[in-house]
LOTORDREN-90102 format. One line per field, with one value per atom (N, C-alpha, C): residue number from 1; x, y, z; residue in one letter; atom name. Coordinates in steps of 0.1 Angstrom, whole numbers. Example, Ala and Ser with C-alpha at 12.3 -4.5 7.8 and 13.67 -1.06 7.14 Angstrom:
BEGIN
num = (1	1	1	2	2	2);
c1 = (132	123	132	128	137	129);
c2 = (-57	-45	-33	-22	-11	0);
c3 = (78	78	78	71	71	79);
residu = (A	A	A	S	S	S);
atome = (N	CA	C	N	CA	C);
REM end
This chain:
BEGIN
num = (1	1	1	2	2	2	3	3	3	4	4	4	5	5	5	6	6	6	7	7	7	8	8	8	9	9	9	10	10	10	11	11	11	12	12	12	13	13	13	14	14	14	15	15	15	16	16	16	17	17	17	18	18	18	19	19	19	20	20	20	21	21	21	22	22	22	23	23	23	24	24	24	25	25	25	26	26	26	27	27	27	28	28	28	29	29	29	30	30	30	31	31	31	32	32	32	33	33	33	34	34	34	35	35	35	36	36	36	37	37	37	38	38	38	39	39	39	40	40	40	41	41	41	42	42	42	43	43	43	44	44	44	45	45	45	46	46	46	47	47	47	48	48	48	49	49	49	50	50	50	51	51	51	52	52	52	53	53	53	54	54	54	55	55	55	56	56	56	57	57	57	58	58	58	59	59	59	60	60	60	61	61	61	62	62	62	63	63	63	64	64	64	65	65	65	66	66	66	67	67	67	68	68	68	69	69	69	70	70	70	71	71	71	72	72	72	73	73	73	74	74	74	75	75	75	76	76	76	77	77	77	78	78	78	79	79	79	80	80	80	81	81	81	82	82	82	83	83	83	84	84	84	85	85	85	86	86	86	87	87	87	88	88	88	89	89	89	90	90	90	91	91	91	92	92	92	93	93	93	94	94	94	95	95	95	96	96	96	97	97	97	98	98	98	99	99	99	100	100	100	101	101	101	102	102	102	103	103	103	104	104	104	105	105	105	106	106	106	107	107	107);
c1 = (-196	-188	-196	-199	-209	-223	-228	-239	-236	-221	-218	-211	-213	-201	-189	-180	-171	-162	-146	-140	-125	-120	-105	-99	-89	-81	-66	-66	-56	-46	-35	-24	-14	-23	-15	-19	-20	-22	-23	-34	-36	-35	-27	-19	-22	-19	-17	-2	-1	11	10	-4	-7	-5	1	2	5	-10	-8	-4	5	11	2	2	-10	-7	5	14	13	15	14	5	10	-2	-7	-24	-25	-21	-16	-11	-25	-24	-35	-35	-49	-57	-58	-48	-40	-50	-60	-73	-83	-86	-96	-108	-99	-109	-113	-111	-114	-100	-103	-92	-99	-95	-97	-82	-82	-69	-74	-69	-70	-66	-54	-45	-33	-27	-20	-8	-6	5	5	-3	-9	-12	-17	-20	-17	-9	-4	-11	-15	-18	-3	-8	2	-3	-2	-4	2	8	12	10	13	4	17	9	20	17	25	25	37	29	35	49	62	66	80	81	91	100	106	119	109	97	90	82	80	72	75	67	72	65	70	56	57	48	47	40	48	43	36	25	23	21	24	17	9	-3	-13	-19	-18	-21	-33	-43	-54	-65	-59	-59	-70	-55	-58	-63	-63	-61	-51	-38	-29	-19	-12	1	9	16	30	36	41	55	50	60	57	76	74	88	83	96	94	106	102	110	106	112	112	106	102	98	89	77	69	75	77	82	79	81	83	87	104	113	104	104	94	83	77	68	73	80	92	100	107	117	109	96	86	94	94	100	89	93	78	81	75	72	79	67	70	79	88	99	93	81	81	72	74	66	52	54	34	37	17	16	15	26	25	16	3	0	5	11	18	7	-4	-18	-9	-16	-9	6	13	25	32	25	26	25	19	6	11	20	21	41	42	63	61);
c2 = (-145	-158	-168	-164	-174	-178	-168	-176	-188	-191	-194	-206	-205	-216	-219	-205	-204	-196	-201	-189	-193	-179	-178	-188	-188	-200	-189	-191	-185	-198	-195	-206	-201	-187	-180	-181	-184	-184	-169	-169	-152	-155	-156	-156	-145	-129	-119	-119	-107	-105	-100	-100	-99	-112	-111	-125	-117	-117	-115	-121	-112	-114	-116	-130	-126	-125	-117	-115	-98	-94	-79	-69	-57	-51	-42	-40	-30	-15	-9	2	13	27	32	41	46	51	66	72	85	96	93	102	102	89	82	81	74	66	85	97	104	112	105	108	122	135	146	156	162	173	184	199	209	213	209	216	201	205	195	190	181	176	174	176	177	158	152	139	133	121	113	93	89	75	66	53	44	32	23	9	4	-13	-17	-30	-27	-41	-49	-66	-70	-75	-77	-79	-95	-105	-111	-111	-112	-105	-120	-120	-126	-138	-126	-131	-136	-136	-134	-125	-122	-108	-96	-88	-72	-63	-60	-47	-33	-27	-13	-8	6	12	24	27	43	53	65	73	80	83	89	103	119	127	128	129	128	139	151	160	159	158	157	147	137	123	115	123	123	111	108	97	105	111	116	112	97	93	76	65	59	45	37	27	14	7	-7	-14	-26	-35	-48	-57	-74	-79	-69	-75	-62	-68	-60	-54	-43	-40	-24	-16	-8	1	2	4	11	-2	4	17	16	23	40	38	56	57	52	51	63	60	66	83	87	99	111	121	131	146	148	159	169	172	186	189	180	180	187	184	193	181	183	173	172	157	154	138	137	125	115	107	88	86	76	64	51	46	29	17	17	7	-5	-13	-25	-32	-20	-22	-35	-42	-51	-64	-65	-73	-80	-68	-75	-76	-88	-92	-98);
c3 = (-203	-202	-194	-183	-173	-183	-186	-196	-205	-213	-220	-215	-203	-193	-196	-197	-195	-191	-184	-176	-179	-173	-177	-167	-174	-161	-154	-142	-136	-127	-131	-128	-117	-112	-101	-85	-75	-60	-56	-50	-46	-33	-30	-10	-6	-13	-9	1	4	10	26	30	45	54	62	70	83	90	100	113	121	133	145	151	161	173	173	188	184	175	170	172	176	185	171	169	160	158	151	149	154	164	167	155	154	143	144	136	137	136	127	120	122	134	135	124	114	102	92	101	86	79	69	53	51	57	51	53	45	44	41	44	41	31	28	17	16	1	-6	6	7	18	29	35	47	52	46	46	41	41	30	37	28	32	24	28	23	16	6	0	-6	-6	-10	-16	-31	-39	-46	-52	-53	-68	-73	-89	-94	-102	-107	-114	-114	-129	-130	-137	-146	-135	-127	-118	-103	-103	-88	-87	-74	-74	-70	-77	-73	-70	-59	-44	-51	-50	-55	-41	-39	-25	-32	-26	-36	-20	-20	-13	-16	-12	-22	-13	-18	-14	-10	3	9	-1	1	-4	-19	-26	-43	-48	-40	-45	-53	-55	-65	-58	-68	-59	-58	-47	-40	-41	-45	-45	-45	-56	-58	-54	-55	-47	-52	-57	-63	-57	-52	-44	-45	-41	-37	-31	-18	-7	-6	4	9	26	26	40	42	53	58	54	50	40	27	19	8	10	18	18	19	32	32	22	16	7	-6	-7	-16	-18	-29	-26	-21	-6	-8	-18	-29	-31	-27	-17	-9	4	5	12	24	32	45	49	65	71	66	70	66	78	82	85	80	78	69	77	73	79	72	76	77	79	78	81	78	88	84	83	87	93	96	110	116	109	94	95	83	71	60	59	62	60	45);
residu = (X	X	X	X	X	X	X	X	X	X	X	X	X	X	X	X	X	X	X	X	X	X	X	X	X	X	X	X	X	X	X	X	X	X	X	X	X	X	X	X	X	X	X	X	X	X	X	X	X	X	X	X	X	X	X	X	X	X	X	X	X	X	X	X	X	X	X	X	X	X	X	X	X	X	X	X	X	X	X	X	X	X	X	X	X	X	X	X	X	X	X	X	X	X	X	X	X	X	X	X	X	X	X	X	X	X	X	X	X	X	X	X	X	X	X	X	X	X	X	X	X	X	X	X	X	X	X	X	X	X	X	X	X	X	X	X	X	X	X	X	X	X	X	X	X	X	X	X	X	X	X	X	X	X	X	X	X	X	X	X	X	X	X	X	X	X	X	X	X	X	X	X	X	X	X	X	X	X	X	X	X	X	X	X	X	X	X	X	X	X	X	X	X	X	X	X	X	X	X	X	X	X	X	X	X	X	X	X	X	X	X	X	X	X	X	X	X	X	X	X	X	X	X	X	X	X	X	X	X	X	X	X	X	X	X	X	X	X	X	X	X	X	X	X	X	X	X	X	X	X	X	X	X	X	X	X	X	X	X	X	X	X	X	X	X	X	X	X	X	X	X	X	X	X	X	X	X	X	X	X	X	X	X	X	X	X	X	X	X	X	X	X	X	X	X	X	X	X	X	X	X	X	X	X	X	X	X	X	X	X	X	X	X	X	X	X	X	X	X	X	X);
atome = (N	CA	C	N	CA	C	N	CA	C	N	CA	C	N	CA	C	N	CA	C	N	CA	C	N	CA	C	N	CA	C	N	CA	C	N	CA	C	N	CA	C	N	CA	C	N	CA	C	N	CA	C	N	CA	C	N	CA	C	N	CA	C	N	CA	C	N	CA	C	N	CA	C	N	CA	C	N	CA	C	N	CA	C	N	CA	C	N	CA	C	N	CA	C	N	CA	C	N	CA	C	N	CA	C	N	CA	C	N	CA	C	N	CA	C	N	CA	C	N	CA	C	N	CA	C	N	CA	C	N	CA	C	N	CA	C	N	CA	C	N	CA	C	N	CA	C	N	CA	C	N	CA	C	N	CA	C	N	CA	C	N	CA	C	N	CA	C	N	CA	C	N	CA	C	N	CA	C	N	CA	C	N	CA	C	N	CA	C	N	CA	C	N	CA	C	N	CA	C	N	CA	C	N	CA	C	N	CA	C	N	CA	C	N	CA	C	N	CA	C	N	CA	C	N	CA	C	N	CA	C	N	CA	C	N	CA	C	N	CA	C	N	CA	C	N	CA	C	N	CA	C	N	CA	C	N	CA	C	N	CA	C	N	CA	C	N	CA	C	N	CA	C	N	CA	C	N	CA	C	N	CA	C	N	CA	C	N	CA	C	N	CA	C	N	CA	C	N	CA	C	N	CA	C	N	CA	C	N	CA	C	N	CA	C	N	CA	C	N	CA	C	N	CA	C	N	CA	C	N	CA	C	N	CA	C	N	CA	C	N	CA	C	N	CA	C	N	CA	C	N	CA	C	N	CA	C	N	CA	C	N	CA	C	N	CA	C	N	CA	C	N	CA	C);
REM end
């Protein structure tokens, strides 16, 4: 398309949904930066993305097994928040560590 001088047109604002707090303390770093697990459930991360749709937008939380790399549990809402992200259903019904990254950061 660039060769050809041309491009798609997007009618949408990519704001993203981070707006950080600059009074907000960073969350400490539970793993210190290494994503490894021994066995399935042991580690769970967290993200949340946001999607155009019809009525506004819509946040998808996934939790994703360290492990397997698989999604653990998945949550659809309005708003990006906190909430969403636990709400995610776990699996294996026994403790594991969430990390929440960004917690503070994205209302």
């Amino acid at each position: 398309m660039k060769e050809l001088g041309i491009a798609g047109i997007s009618r949408l604002k990519t704001n993203g949904c981070t707006k950080r707090d600059s009074d907000a303390s960073l969350d400490p770093d539970l793993v210190q930066r290494r994503f490894v697990a021994d066995r399935p459930g042991r580690l769970l991360v967290a993200d949340i993305t946001q999607h155009q749709a019809d009525g506004g937008w819509l946040y998808i939380a996934a939790e994703i097994d360290v492990f397997s790399h698989r999604v653990a549990g998945l949550a659809m809402g309005e708003q990006a928040t906190v909430e969403l992200v636990t709400k995610a259903p776990d699996p294996w019904q026994t403790p594991t560590k969430l990390l929440l990254g960004n917690r503070t950061r994205c209302a």
